[in-house]
N, C-alpha and C positions, 0 to 999 in steps of 0.2 A: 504385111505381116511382120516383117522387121521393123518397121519403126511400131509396131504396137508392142513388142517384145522389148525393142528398148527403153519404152515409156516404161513398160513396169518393173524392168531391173531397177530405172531411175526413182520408181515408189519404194521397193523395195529397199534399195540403198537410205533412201532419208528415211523411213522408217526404223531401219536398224540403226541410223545416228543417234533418231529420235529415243529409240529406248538404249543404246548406252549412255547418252546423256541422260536418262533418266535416272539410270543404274548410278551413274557418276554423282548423279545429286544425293541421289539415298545414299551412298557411300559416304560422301561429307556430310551431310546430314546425321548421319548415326555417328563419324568420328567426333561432331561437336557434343552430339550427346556423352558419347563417352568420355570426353574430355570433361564435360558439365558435370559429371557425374562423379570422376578424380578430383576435380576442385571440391567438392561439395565432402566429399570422403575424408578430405586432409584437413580442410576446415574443422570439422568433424572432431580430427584428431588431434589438431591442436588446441582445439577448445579443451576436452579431455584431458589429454598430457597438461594443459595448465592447471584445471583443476585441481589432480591428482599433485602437480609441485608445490603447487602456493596453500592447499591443504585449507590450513587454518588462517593462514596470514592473510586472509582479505578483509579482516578489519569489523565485521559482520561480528556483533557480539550472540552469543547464548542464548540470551533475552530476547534478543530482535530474531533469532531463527527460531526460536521459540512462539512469537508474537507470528510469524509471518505462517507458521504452519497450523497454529491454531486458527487464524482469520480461514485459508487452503480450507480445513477440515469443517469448519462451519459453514462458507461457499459450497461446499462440496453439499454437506445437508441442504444447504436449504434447494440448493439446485435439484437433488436428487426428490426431495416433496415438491416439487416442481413449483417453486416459486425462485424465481429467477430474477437475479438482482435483488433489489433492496440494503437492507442496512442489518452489519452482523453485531449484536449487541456482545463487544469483548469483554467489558467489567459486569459480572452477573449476582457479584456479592456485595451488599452494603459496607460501606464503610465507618470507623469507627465515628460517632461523634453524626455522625448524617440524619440533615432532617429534611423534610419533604418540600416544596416550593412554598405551599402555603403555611407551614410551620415558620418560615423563615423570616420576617416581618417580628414576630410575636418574640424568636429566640436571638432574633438581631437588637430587639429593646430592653429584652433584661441583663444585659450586659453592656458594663461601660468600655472595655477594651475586647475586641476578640479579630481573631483572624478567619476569613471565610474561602474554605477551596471550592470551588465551582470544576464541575467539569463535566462531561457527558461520558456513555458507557456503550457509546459507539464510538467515541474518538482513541485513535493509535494514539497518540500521543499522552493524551490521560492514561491509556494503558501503561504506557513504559514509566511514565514520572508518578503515578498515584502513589504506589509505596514509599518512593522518597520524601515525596510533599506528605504524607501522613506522617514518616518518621520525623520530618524536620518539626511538624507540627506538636507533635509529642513531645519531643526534647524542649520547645520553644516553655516559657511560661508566662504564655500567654491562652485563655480559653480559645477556643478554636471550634466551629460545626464544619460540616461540608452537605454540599446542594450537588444534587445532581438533573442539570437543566436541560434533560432531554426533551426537544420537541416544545417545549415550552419556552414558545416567541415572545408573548408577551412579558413574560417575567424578565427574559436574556435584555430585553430594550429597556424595561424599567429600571433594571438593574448593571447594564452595561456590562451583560457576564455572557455575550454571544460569542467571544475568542475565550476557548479552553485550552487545554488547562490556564487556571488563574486564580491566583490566591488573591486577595486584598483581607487590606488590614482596616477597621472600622473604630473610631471612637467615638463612642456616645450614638450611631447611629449615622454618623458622617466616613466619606473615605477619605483614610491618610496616604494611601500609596498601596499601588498593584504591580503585582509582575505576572507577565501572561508568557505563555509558552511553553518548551517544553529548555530545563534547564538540572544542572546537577544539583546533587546532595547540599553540596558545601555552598551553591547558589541562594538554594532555599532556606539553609541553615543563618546566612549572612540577612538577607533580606528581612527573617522574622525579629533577627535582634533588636 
């Protein structure tokens, strides 16, 4: 009877080891969490506190929080009609002077000097530069159309107008020189001279 009484003090005993090592795991266990959880709070906070200091200074112009919150708001629709992904058309309005892919041939030979913007109305970058490349266009005195080569491969290969935005300059129905990209005012203004 004694040694079975002491057999089970001896369970007993590694049983209560066993569960304060248990206890002891859950306890550092939950201090990492709480610790994981101060990291993540400060982070948090200094993320914030930067924002709120640097404010305006991070270089991010008008235009471009502008451009990024309207693509946000059109994602957001198309998402919301449950079409998910695709392509958010940002230029919705024709531009001055724009004629159609198959117009373009016909209004590229009645003129012996003209400059041609090419660009799509899905592409960010045609968003941000179109005004400018329309204004330089205006000021230039030179005729000028614009194409907008959405989707349409075949004409982008025949015409080598697959990188948007891009202007090219045309004589007699030949090209004299292109600039593709996205670039300033005073780029555009230099280039049509």
């Amino acid at each position: 009877m004694w040694k079975y009484l002491k057999k089970k003090r001896k369970q007993r005993k590694s049983r209560n080891k066993e569960r304060i090592s248990k206890a002891g795991n859950l306890i550092v266990r939950g201090n990492n969490l709480i610790y994981t959880f101060g990291v993540m709070v400060f982070l948090l906070g200094v993320t914030l506190v930067g924002l709120i200091v640097l404010g305006d200074k991070t270089g991010i112009s008008q235009r471009e929080l502008d451009l990024q919150n309207k693509i946000m708001e059109e994602h957001y629709e198309t998402i919301s009609k449950g079409h998910i992904g695709g392509d958010v058309e940002l230029i919705t309005e024709p531009y001055e002077n724009e004629v159609s892919v198959e117009e373009f041939e016909g209004e590229l030979g009645k003129r012996d000097k003209v400059s041609v913007y090419f660009y799509s109305s899905y592409c960010s970058y045609c968003y941000k530069v179109g005004d400018d490349v329309i204004k330089a266009l205006s000021e230039s005195e030179q005729e000028f159309i614009v194409v907008n080569v959405n989707r349409e491969k075949e004409f982008q290969d025949k015409n080598n107008a697959g990188e948007v935005p891009k202007v090219v300059k045309y004589e007699k129905g030949k090209v004299l020189d292109s600039l593709v990209g996205e670039h300033s005012l005073e780029e555009y203004v230099e280039f049509l001279k």
